[in-house]
N, C-alpha and C positions, 0 to 999 in steps of 0.2 A: 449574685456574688457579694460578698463580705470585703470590706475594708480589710484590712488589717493594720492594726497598728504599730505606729514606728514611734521610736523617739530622740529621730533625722532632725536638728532644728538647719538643716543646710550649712554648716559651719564643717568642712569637711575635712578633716588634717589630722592625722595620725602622730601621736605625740612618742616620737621615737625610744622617749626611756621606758615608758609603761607599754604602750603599744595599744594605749586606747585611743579612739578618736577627740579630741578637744570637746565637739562639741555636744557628743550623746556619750560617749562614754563605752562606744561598741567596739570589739578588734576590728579587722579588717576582715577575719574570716566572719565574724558574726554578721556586719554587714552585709558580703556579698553571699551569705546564707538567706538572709534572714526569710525571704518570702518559701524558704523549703521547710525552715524549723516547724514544731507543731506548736497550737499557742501555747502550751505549759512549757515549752523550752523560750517559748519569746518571751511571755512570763516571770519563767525564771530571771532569764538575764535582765530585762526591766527592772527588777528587785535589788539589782547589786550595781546598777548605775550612778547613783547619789556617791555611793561610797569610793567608785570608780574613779569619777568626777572629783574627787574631794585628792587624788591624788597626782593627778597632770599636772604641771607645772603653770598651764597657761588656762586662764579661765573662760569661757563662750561671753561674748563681748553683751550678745543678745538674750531676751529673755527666750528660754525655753517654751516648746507649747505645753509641756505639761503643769512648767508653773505661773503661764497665764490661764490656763483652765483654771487652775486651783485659787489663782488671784480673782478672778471673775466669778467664780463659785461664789466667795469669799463675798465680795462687795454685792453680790445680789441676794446672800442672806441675811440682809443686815436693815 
């Protein structure tokens, strides 16, 4: 069996004006879908989360795991 990936960084609150989660940027429906989407719909929505994120009012306190991946990337090419 496969992982599947999420990008859940556990910060879990539903930001009432937009209706995305604070801390990934997913609705509530995408959420509680997400292990039935197919990866090119998990995909997709992955793609439009930054942007998602850049509009809730309140910011994830915590680093994201996708931007310690990319932080970690970063410093072991170096």
């Amino acid at each position: 069996m496969t992982a599947i990936e999420s990008p859940c960084i556990l910060v879990c609150s539903i930001d009432l004006k937009t209706g995305y989660c604070f801390g990934c940027g997913r609705t509530q429906n995408e959420i509680s879908n997400w292990v039935s989407f197919t990866g090119q719909q998990r995909s997709q929505i992955m793609a439009e989360l930054s942007a998602r994120l850049e509009t809730v009012e309140r910011k994830p306190r915590r680093e994201t795991y996708r931007a310690r991946l990319a932080r970690e990337r970063a410093e072991t090419s170096k």
